[in-house]
PAKE-288633 format. One line per 2 residues: number of its first residue (from 0); their letters; for each residue x, y, z of N, C-alpha, C. Coordinates in nm, 2 decimals. Layout:
PAKE-288633
NUM> a> X/Y/Z/X/Y/Z/X/Y/Z | ...
***
This chain:
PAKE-288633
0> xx> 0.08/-0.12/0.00/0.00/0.00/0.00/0.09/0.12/0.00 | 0.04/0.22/-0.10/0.12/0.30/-0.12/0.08/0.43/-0.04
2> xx> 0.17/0.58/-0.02/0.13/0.65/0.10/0.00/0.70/0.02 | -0.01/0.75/-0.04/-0.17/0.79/-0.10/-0.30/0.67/-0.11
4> xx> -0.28/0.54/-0.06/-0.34/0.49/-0.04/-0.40/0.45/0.09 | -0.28/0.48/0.16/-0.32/0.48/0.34/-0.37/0.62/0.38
6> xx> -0.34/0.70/0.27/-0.45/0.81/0.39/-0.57/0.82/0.30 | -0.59/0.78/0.21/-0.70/0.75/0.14/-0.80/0.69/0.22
8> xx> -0.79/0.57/0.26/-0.81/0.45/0.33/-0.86/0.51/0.50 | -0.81/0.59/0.52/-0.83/0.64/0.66/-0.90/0.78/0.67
10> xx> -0.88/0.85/0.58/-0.99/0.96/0.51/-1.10/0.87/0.56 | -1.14/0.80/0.48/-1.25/0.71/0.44/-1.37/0.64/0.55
12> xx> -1.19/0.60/0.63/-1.25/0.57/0.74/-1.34/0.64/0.84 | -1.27/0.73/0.86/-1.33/0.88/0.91/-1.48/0.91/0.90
14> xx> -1.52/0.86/0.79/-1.61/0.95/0.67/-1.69/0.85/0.76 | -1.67/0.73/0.71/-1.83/0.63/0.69/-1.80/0.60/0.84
16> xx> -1.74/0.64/0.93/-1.73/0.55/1.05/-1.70/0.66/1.15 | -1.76/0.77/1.19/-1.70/0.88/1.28/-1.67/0.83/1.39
18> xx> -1.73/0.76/1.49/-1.72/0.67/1.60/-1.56/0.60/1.61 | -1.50/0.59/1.46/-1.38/0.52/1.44/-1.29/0.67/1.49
20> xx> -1.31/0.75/1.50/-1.18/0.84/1.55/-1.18/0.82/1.67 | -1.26/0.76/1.81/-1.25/0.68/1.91/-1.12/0.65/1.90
22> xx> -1.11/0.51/1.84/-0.98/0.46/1.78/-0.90/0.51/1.75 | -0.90/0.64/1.72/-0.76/0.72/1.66/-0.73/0.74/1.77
24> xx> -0.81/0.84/1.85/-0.80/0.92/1.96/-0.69/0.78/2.11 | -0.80/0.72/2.10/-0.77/0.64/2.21/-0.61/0.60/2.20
26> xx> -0.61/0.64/2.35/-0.40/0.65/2.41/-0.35/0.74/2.38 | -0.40/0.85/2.27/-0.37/1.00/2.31/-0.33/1.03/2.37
28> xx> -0.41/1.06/2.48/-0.39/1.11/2.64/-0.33/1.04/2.73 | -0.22/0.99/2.70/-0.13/0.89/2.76/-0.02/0.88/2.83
30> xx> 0.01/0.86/2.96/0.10/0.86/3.07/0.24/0.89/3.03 | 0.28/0.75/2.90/0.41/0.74/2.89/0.48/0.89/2.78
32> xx> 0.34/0.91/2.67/0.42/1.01/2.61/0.42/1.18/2.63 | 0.34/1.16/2.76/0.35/1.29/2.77/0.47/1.33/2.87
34> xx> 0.49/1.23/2.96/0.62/1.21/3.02/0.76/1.23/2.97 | 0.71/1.11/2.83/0.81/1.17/2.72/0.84/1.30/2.67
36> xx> 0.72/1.36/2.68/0.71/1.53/2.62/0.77/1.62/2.74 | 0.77/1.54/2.86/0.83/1.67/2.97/0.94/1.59/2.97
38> xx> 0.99/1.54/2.95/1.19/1.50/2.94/1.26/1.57/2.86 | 1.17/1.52/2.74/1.24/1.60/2.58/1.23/1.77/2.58
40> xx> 1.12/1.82/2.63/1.08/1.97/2.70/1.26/2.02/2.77 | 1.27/1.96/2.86/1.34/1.99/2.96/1.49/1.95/2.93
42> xx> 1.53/1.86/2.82/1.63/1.84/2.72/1.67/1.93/2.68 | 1.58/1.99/2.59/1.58/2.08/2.49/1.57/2.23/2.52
44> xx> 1.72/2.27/2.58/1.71/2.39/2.64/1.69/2.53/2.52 | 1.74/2.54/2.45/1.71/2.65/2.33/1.55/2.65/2.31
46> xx> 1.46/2.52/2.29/1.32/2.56/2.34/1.25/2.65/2.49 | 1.30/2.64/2.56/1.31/2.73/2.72/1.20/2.80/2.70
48> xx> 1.29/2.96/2.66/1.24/3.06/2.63/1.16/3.09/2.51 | 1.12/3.03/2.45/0.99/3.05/2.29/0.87/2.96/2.36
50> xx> 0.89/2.89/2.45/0.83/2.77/2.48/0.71/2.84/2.60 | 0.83/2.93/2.71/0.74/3.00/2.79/0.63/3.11/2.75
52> xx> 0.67/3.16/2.64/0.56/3.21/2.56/0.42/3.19/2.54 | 0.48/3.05/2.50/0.39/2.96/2.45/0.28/2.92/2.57
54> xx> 0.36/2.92/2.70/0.28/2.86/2.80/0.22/2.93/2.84 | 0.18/3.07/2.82/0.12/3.19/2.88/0.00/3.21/2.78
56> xx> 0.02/3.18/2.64/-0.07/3.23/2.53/-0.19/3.07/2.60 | -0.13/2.96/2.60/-0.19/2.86/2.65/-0.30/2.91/2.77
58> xx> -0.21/2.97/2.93/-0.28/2.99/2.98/-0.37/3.08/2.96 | -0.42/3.19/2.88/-0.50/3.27/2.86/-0.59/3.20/2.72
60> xx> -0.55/3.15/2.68/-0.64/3.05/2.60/-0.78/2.97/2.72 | -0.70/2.90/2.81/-0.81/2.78/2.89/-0.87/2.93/2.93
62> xx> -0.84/3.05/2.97/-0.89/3.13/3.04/-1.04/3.17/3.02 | -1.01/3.12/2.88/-1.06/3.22/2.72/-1.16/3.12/2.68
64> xx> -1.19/3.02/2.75/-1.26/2.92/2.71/-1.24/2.83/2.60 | -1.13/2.82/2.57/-1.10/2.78/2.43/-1.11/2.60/2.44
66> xx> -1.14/2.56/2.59/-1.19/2.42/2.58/-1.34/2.34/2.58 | -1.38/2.50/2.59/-1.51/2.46/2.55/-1.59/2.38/2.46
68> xx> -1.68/2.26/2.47/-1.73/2.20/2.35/-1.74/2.27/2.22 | -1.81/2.38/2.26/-1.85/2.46/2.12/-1.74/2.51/1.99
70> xx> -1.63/2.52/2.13/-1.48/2.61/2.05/-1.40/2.46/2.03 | -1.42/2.36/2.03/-1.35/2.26/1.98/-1.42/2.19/1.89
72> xx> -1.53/2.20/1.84/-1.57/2.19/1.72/-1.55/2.29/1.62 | -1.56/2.40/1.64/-1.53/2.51/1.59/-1.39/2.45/1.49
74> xx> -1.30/2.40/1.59/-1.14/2.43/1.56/-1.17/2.29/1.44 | -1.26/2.18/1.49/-1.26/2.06/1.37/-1.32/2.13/1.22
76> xx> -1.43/2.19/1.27/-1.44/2.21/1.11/-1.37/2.30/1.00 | -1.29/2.40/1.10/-1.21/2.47/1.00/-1.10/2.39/0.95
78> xx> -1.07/2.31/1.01/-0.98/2.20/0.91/-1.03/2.12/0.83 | -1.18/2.09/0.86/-1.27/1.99/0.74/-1.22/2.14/0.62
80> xx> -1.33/2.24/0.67/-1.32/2.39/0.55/-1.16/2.39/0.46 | -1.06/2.36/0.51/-0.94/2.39/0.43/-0.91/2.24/0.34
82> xx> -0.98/2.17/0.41/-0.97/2.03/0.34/-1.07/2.07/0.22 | -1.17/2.12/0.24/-1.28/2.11/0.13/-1.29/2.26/0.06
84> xx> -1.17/2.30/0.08/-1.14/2.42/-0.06/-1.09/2.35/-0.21 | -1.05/2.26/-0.15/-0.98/2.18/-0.27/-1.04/2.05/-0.35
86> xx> -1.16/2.08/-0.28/-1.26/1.93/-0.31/-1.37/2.02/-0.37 | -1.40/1.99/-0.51/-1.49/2.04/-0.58/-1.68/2.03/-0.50
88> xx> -1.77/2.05/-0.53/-1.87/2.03/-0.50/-1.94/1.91/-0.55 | -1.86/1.86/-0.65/-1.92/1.73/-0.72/-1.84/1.63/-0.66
90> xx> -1.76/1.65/-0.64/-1.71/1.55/-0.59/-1.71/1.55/-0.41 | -1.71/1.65/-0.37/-1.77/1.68/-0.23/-1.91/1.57/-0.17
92> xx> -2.02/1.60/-0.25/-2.14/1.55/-0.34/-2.13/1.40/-0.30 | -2.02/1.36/-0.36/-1.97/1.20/-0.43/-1.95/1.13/-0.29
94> xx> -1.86/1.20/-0.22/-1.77/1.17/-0.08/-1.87/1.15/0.01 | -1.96/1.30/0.05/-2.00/1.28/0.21/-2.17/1.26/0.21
96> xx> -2.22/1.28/0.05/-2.39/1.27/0.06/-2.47/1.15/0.10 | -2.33/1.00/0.06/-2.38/0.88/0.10/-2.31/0.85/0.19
98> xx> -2.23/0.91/0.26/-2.15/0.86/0.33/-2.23/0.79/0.47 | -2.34/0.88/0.52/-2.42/0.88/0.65/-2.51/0.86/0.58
100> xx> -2.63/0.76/0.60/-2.71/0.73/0.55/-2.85/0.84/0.60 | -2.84/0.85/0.73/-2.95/0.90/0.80/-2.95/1.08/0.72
102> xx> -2.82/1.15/0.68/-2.78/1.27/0.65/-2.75/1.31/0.54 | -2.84/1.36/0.45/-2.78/1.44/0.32/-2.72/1.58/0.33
104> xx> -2.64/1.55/0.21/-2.55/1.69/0.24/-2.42/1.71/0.31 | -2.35/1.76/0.25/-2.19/1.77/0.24/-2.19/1.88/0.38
106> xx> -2.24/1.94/0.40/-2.28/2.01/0.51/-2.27/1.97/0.65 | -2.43/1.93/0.63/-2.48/1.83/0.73/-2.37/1.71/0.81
108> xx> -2.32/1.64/0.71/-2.25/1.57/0.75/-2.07/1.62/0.80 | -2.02/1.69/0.72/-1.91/1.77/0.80/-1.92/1.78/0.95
110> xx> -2.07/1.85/0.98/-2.10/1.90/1.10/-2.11/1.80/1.17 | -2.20/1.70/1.18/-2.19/1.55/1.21/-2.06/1.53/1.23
112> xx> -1.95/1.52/1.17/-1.79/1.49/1.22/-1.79/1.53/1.29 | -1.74/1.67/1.30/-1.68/1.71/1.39/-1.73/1.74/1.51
114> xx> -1.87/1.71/1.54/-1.94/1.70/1.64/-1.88/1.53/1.72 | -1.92/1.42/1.63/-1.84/1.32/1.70/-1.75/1.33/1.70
116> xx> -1.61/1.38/1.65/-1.49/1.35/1.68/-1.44/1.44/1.86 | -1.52/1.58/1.82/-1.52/1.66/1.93/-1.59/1.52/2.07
118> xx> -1.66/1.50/2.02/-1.70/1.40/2.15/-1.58/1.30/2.19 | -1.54/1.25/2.09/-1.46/1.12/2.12/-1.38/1.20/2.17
120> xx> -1.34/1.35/2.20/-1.20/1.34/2.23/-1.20/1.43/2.37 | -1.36/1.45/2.41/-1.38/1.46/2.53/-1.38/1.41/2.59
122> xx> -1.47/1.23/2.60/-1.42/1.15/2.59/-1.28/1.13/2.70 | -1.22/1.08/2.64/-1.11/1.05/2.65/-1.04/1.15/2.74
124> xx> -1.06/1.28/2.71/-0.97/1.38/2.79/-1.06/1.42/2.95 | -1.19/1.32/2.97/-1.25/1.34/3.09/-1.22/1.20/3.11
126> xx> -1.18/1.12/3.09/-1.16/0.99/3.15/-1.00/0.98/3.18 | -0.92/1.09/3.11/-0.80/1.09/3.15/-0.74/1.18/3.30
128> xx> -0.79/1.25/3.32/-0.84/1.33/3.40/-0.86/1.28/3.52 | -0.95/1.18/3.52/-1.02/1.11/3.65/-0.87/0.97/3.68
130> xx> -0.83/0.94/3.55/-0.70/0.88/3.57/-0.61/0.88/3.67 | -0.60/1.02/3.60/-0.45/1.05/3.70/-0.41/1.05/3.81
132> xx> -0.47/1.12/3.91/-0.46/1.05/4.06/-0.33/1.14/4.12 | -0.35/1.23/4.20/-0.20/1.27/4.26/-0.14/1.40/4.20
134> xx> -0.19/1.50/4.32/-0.12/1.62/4.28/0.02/1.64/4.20 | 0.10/1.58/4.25/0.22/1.61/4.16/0.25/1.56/4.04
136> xx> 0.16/1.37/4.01/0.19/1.36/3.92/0.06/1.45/3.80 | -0.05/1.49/3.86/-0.11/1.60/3.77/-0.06/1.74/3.74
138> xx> 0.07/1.77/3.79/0.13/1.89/3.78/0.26/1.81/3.69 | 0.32/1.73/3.64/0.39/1.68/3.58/0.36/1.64/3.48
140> xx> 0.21/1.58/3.42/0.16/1.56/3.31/0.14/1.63/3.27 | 0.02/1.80/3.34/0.00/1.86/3.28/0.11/1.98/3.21
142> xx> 0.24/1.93/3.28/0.38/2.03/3.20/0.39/1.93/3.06 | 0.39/1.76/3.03/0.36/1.73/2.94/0.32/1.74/2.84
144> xx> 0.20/1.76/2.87/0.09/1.75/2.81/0.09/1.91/2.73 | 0.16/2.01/2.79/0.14/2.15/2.75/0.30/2.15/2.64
146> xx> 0.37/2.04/2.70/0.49/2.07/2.59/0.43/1.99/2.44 | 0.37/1.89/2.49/0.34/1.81/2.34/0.21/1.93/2.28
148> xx> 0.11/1.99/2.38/0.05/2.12/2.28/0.13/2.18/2.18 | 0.26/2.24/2.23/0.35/2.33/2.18/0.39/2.26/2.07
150> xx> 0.43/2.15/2.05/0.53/2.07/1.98/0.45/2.02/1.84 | 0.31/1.99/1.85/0.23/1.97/1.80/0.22/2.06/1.67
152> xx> 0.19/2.20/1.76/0.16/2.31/1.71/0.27/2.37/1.57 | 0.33/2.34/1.64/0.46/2.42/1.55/0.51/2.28/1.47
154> xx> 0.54/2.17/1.49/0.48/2.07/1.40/0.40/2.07/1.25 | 0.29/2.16/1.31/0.14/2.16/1.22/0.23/2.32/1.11
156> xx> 0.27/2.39/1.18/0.29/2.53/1.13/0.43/2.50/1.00 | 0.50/2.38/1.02/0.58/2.35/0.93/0.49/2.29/0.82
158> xx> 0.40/2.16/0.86/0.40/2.02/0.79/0.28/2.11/0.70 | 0.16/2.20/0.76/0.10/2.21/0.67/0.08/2.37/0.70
160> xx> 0.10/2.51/0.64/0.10/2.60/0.71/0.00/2.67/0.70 | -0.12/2.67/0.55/-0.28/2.67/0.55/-0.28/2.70/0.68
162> xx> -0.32/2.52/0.70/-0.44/2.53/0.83/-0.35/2.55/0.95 | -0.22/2.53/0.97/-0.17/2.67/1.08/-0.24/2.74/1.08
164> xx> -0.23/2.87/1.00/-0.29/3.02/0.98/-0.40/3.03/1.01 | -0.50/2.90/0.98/-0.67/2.92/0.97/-0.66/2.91/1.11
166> xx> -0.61/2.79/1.18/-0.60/2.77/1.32/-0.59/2.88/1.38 | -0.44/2.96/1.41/-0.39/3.01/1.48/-0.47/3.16/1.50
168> xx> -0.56/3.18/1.41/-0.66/3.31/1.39/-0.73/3.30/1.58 | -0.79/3.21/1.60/-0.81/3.18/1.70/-0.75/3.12/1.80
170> xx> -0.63/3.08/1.81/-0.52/3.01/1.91/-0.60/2.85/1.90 | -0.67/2.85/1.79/-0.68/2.71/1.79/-0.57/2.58/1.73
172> xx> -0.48/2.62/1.72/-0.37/2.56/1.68/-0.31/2.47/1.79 | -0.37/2.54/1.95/-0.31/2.48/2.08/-0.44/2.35/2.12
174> xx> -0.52/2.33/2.01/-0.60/2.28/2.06/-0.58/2.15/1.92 | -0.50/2.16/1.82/-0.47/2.05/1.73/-0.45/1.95/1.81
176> xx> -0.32/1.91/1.88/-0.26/1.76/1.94/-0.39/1.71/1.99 | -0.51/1.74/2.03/-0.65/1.70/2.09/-0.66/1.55/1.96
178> xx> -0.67/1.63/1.85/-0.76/1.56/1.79/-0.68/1.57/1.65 | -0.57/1.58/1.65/-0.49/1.54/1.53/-0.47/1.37/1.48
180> xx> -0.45/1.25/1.54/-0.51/1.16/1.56/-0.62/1.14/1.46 | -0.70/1.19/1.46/-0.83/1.15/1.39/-0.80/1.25/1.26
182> xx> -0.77/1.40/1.23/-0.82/1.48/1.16/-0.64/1.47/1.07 | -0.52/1.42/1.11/-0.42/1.40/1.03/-0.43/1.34/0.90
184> xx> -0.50/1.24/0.84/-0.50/1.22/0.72/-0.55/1.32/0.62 | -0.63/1.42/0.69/-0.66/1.52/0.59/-0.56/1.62/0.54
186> xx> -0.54/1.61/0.68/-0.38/1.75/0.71/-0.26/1.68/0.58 | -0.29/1.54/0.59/-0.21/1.46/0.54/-0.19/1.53/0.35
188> xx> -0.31/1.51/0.35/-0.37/1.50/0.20/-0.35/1.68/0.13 | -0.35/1.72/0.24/-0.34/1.92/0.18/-0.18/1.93/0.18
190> xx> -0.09/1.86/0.28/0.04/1.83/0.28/0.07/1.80/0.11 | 0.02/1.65/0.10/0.09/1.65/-0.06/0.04/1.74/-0.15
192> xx> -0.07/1.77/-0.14/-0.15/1.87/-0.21/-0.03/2.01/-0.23 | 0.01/2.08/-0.16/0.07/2.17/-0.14/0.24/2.14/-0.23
194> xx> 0.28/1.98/-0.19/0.40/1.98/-0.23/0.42/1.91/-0.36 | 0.35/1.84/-0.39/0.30/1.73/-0.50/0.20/1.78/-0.58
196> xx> 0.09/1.88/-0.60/0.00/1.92/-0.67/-0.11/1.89/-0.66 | -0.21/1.92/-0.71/-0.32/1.93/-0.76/-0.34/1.73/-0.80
198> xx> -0.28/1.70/-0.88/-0.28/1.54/-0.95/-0.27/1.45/-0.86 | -0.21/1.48/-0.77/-0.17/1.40/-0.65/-0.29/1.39/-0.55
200> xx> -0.28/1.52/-0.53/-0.46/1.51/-0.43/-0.57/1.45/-0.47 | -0.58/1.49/-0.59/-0.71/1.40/-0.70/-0.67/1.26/-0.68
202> xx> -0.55/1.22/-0.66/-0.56/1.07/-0.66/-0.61/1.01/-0.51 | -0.61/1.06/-0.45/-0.65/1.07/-0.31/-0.81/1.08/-0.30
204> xx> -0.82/1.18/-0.35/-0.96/1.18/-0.34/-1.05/1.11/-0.40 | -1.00/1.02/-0.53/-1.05/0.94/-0.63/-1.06/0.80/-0.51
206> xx> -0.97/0.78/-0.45/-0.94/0.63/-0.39/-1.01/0.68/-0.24 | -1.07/0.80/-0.21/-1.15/0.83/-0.10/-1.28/0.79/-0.17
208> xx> -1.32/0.80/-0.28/-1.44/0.82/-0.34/-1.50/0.67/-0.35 | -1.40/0.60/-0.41/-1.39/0.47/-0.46/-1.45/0.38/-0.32
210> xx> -1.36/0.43/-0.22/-1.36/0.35/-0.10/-1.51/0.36/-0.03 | -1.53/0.50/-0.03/-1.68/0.51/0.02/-1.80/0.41/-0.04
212> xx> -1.79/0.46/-0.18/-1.90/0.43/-0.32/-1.89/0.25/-0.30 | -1.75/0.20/-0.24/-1.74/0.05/-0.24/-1.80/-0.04/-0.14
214> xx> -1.81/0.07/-0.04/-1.88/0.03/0.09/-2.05/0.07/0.10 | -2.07/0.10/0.06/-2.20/0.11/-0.02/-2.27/0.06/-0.11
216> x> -2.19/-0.03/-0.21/-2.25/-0.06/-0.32/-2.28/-0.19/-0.25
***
């Protein structure tokens, strides 16, 4: 399987199976790598100072409500939106009209995502929570947990810088590592799109199309 086949494939997944970003999501929120993110953090001294920045813009973000249900859907669908600048209406049409059977419309159904994905990744981030157990080690994951935010972020601002920009309008950029997991195959696909062309995404999209229309027929 070739790489435009696997994010094809997991696009797809996404689509006919929202419930399936569960599965992305799940171990996200995970003991060992966020541990990892505060070692590497603390490694990596030339990050220090850009980093504490970072932790301040953070904190006036939670301030700001930026974890709110409503603002975390918000942040899914502007990444569906940058994904579907580049996806014609016919073929948009093709992708998401059958995708849900209960839901017509390329619309409708977007909304539908990112409403479950936003779930699954509440989910998860309220059952991680209740995990943890112990002031210090909740003040040690949550330095984690804020360096892999960071790391994420500026990750996302190289790999694809679009939806950086569309993000970062709103500091929703600190809220990608949430739900990148689930929403990276797209990020994936505007990636080659950007570096590979136009021809390359179409192939993508063709083997998103195929995969749906296959599971259906």
């Amino acid at each position: 399987m070739n790489d435009y086949d696997e994010i094809a494939l997991r696009i797809a997944e996404i689509i006919l199976s929202p419930d399936s970003a569960l599965g992305f999501i799940h171990g996200m929120l995970s003991v060992p790598v966020d541990l990892g993110y505060l070692v590497y953090g603390y490694l990596d001294t030339e990050s220090h100072y850009p980093h504490e920045t970072e932790r301040i813009r953070i904190t006036y973000a939670i301030a700001n409500g930026i974890l709110n249900h409503d603002r975390v859907i918000d942040a899914i669908q502007i990444v569906f939106s940058q994904f579907n600048k580049y996806v014609t209406e016919s073929e948009q049409n093709k992708i998401y009209s059958s995708s849900i059977s209960s839901l017509s419309g390329r619309t409708l159904t977007n909304a539908f995502l990112s409403v479950r994905i936003t779930n699954a990744v509440l989910i998860n981030a309220n059952f991680f929570v209740k995990a943890r157990g112990g002031l210090i080690g909740n003040i040690l994951l949550a330095g984690g947990m804020m360096e892999r935010c960071i790391r994420t972020s500026e990750h996302l601002s190289v790999d694809e810088p679009e939806v950086y920009e569309a993000l970062r309008h709103k500091d929703y950029d600190l809220l990608y590592f949430l739900f990148e997991p689930a929403l990276k195959p797209f990020v994936d696909a505007l990636s080659i799109r950007r570096t590979q062309g136009m021809i390359a995404f179409n192939q993508i999209l063709q083997k998103v199309e195929s995969t749906v229309n296959g599971h259906h027929g």
